[in-house]
N, C-alpha and C positions, 0 to 999 in steps of 0.2 A: 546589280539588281538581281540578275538569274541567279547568282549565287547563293543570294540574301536569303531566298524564295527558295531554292533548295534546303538550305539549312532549316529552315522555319518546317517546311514540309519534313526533315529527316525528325525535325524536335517533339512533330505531331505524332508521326507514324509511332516511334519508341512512347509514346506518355501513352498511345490507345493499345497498345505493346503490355505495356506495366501496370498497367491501370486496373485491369481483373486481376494479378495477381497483389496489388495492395489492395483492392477489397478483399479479396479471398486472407491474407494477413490480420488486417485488423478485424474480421468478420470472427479468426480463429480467436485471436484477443479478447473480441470481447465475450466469447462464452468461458475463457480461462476461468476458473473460477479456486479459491482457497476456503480453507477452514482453519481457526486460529483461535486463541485464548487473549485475552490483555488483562492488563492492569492500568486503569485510570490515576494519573495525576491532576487534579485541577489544581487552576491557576486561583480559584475562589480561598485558596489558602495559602496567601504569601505574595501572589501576582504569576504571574507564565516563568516566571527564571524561576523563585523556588520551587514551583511544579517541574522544572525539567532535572532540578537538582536534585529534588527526591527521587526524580525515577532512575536517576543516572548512579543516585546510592542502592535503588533496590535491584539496581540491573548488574550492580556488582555482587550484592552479595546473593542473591540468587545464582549468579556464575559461581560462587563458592561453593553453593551449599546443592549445586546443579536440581533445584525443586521446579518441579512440573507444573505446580500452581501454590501462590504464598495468598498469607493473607496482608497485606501491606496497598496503599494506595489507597485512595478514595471510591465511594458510591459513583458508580455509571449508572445513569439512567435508560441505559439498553441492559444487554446481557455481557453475560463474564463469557462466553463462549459463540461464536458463528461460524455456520457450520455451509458451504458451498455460495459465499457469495461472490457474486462477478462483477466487474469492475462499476457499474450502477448502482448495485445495489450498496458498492461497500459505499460510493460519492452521497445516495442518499441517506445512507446511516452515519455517516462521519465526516460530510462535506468533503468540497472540493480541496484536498489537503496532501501534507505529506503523508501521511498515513494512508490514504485512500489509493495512493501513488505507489508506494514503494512493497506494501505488504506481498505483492504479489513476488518479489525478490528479494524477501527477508529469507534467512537461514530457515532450515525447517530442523526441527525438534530441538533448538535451544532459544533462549529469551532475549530479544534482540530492542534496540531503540536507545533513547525514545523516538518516537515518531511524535509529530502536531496534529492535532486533528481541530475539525472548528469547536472543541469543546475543552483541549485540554493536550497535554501529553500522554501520552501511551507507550509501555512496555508491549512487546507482542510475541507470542510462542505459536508460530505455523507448527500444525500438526505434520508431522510424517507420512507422508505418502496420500497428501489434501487435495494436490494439488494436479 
């Protein structure tokens, strides 16, 4: 029993321990912020497979032709460029998604994905030194 009770007590002490330095963590997290370009795929054109398969041919040949910005992919109804969003803002502009997730550890200055977002799939080009 004393033993139980110590351990319980050692489990306390380390979590009140840790505890400001994982809010100080995720506190530094969530002002992270990037800036990025995409290319929308929608799914309104074929269903979500052929939207991920166009973006996976324009993400090749963009790798070819190494372009900064193409014209290829579909109408977003946001913008073609954002510019210091942080991990909120990117969840209310693109839903709770892989995209909204991952952008933050995409490559920075070449075209990476696709990524899903709740609208579609995405190509995405992090600007160099956004971040």
């Amino acid at each position: 029993m004393l033993a139980r009770s110590l351990r319980s007590a050692v489990r306390r002490a380390a979590a009140r321990m840790h505890a400001p330095a994982a809010r100080r963590s995720a506190a530094v997290a969530a002002r992270r912020t990037v800036s990025f370009a995409h290319i929308y795929f929608s799914p309104d054109r074929g269903g979500a497979e052929s939207a991920r398969v166009r973006a996976l041919r324009a993400l090749a040949q963009l790798s070819i032709e190494r372009a900064e910005r193409v014209d290829c992919g579909d109408p977003f109804p946001g913008r073609y460029e954002y510019v210091g969003l942080d991990a909120a803002e990117l969840r209310r502009t693109f839903g709770l998604s892989e995209l909204s997730a991952l952008v933050f550890d995409a490559p920075a200055g070449t075209w990476s994905g696709p990524y899903r977002s709740a609208f579609g799939w995405h190509l995405v080009y992090v600007f160099p030194d956004s971040r």
